[in-house]
Phi, psi and omega in degrees: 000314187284356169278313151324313196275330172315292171316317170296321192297311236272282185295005173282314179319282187347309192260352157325302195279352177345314205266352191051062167222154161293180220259108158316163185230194176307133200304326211261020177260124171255157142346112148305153166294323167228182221256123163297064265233099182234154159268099204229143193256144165213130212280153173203128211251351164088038174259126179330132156090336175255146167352110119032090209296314200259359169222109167195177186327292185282013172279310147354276155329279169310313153314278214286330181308310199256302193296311154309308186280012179244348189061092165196145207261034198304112183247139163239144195276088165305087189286109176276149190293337172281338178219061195271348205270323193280325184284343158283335183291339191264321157258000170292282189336312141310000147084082197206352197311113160296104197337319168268091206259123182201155174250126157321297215256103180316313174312312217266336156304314208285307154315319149305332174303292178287320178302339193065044188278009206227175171242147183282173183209152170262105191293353182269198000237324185299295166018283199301337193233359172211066200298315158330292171315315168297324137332291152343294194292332195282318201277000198242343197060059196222354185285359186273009180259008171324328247214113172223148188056042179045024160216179210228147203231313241235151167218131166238153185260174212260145171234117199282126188083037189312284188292032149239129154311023236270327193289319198284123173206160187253133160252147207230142176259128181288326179296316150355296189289326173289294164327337186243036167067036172252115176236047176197167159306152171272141197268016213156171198268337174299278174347318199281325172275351132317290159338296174319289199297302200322303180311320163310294214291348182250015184021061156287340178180141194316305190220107213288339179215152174299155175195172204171141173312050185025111163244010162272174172270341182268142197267098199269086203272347182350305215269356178260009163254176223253155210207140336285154202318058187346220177220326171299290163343322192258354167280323192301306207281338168286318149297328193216334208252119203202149146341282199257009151209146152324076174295075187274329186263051172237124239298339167317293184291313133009284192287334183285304187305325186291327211258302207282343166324302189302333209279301174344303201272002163264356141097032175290346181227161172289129161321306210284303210330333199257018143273014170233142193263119158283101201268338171077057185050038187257353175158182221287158154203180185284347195267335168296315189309308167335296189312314222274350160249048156077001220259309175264181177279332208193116105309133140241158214177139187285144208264144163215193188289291222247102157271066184300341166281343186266344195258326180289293200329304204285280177312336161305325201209125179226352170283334205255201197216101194277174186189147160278163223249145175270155202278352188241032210278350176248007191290124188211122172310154189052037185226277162168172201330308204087046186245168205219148181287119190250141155260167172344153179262040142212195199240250189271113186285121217257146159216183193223142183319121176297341180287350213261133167310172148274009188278319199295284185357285185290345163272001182283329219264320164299312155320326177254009172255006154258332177288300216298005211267151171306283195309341168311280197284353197272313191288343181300320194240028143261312193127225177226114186304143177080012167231284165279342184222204200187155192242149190233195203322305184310332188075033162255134205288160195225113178296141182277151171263126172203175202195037187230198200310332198259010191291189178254165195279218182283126223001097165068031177052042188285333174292001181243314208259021153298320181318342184237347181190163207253336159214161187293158180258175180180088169099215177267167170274350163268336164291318166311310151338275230274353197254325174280293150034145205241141209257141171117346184289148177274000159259103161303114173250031169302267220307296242265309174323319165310307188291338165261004143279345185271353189276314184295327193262341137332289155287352150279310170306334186256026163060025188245032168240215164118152202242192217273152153297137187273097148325112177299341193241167194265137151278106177307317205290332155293326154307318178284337172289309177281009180260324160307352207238318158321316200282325192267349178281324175292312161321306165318253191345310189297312183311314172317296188293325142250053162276175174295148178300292165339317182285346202299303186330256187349296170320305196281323184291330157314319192275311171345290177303334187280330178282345166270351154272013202254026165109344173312301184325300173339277181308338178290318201272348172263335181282314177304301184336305191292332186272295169353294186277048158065049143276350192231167177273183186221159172304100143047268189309346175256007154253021161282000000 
């Protein structure tokens, strides 16, 4: 029966969308009187083969769906992904500010915010004009990050399956493993470093993994900190553990740098590597080009129907034979936890231009009460049927490989239907799996995808998954700081890494004392203030 009920519901969506028209919004909305002009930032990630972030069919689309019929003006704004604090800096400097302004990551909100680059906002007036959306946030437990410096800046959108990593996956050569007498992933760090040397020793390859300079501030040290979290710990953690600056003089990182050090000198990395940028799978680098030309072991990237670097691989190495990477593959007592960074419990954190009429306001607002409607988003992150997707028994859609005028950008237009949720849903999390999933391939990586989110979700059940502290009040001192304290983690990082092992110690407590003077001390001592006076949020298990 509940199968039944699936299948009707399913097929009523269907014949909603028969016409490719949009979604009604609330009856009491008219057309302005006059023409309405909003701005929307859309991340443009420079990936090869796609549409134009900010013109392309579905941007259009949306114009004629939503915008013509409201007198309202949809323009969108190309944020490279790679550069966003400059490229918003730049139209805030130019009174240029985009009527929508959002983020992932609460520092880089929390500063536009302190900056008066954003406007306070009223949720009853948000309310009024976007009640779903609004719903959304309550059904979500979200209204307390609204709010910073006791007035309210923020509306957020939703992230399903926060505390796993499930979208994301490292792939690995499996033909690799087999050779050097693995006929599974390594399950542990012994392994993995077992695994590694053999393949040098089997001259499979120069250097088995990839490595590169950081060009994020964040540090990915999660699994390298001590478990479970203390109440000391978590002042530690209230301290450093961040986004938008590098918690570089901390025994995490330490522990991290000492392991890639160690990696270094067994000759596991390119001499060369600190002539290269690490984008951490956010768009092409050499360390991607590297994968899809046979020369390393192990990629990641986020997963979607259409992977062109995963298509590339395949045509480069057509003999070969890929796997997702186990989440506990780094794990070594007293090193580390396995433990994994959960994002945020909600996705983008949205504010608005100080610049914005009220007019602006209320068509931004509309616009995302119009994105959030089922028939809205289901066609924003499908398409057009029988061209990107296609419906399978269940009547749930199964993306198509495709590549002409309708295709969707990067994964599923998720950089346009971020206004409303950080990935998309289908279903069940295995269906949902199985709708992303990447199509075209001479390999099905569904069961295996599936099968590392039930891995992940392990390690989220057992609290060894949790995210950065959210702040009520803005750290000034990290807006002032943190673009210097980036430029030295990167500098830090390359020295660290090949220095002599004998030197190591010496070196990192040297670059330590210079980072805390070159403003970390600062940021420390203001995020404990913050957290002390009740400003901050707390680790899940320990605020219980």
């Amino acid at each position: 029966m509940k199968k039944l009920v699936s299948l009707f519901l399913a097929l009523l969506m269907v014949a909603s969308l028969c016409s490719f028209a949009a979604a009604d919004v609330p009856a009491d909305w008219e057309p302005f009187a006059e023409r309405v002009k909003i701005t929307v930032p859309v991340y443009d990630r420079s990936k090869a083969g796609y549409p134009a972030v900010d013109d392309n069919y579905w941007t259009q689309w949306i114009q004629k769906e939503f915008g013509d019929k409201y007198n309202i003006d949809v323009q969108y704004v190309a944020i490279p992904r790679g550069d966003v604090m400059m490229k918003y800096s730049t139209l805030i400097a130019a009174g240029e500010t985009p009527t929508i302004m959002m983020e992932y990551d609460y520092p880089k909100v929390a500063q536009w915010a302190n900056d008066g680059a954003m406007t306070v906002i009223n949720l009853d007036d948000f309310k009024a004009v976007a009640p779903t959306f609004y719903q959304a946030m309550v059904d979500h437990n979200q209204l307390g990050y609204t709010d910073i410096n006791g007035e309210t800046y923020f509306v957020l959108t939703e992230r399903p399956y926060y505390d796993t990593t499930f979208a994301f996956a490292n792939f690995v050569r499996m033909d690799w493993l087999r050779q050097v007498g693995y006929d599974h992933v390594p399950q542990n760090y012994e392994e993995h470093k077992d695994a590694m040397n053999k393949m040098i020793e089997a001259g499979l390859c120069e250097y088995p993994l990839g490595l590169g300079i950081p060009t994020s501030p964040y540090i990915v040290n999660f699994g390298y900190r001590d478990f479970p979290v203390t109440e000391e710990g978590e002042k530690e953690w209230a301290m450093h553990s961040s986004l938008g600056t590098p918690s570089f003089p901390w025994y995490p990182t330490e522990r991290m740098m000492k392991r890639l050090n160690s990696e270094y000198h067994m000759g596991w990395y390119s001499s060369e590597f600190d002539l290269e940028k690490n984008s951490g799978g956010q768009g092409t680098d050499i360390l991607q080009t590297d994968f899809i030309n046979g020369k390393i072991y192990s990629y990641g990237g986020y997963i979607a129907t259409n992977m062109a670097w995963l298509s590339a691989f395949y045509e480069n190495n057509p003999d070969a034979e890929l796997a997702i990477a186990s989440p506990y593959a780094g794990m070594e007592e007293g090193v580390n936890t396995g433990a994994i960074r959960a994002d945020n419990p909600f996705g983008m954190i949205v504010g608005f231009s100080s610049l914005a009429t009220p007019e602006q306001l209320k068509a931004a607002w509309m616009l995302m009460e119009w994105m959030i409607q089922p028939e809205n988003l289901f066609v924003l992150e499908n398409g057009i049927e029988g061209e990107t997707y296609e419906l399978d028994e269940n009547g749930l859609p199964v993306m198509l490989e495709y590549t002409g005028e309708h295709m969707l950008n990067h994964n599923n237009n998720i950089d346009m239907t971020c206004l409303v949720h950080a990935s998309k849903k289908v279903g069940t999390i295995e269906q949902t799996i199985a709708q992303m999933s990447p199509a075209g391939l001479p390999q099905d990586f569904t069961q295996a995808l599936i099968d590392n989110y039930y891995e992940l979700r392990k390690l989220a059940d057992a609290g060894k998954a949790y995210s950065d502290p959210v702040f009520a009040v803005a750290i000034d001192s990290e807006s002032e700081y943190s673009a210097t304290l980036l430029s030295l983690w990167q500098e830090y990082y390359a020295k660290l890494v090949k220095c002599d092992p004998a030197e190591f110690d010496a070196l990192f407590a040297q670059y330590s004392q210079e980072f805390l003077d070159a403003g970390y001390q600062e940021i420390m001592d203001e995020r404990l203030e913050a957290y002390e006076a009740g400003n901050t949020t707390h680790i899940p298990d320990l605020s219980k």
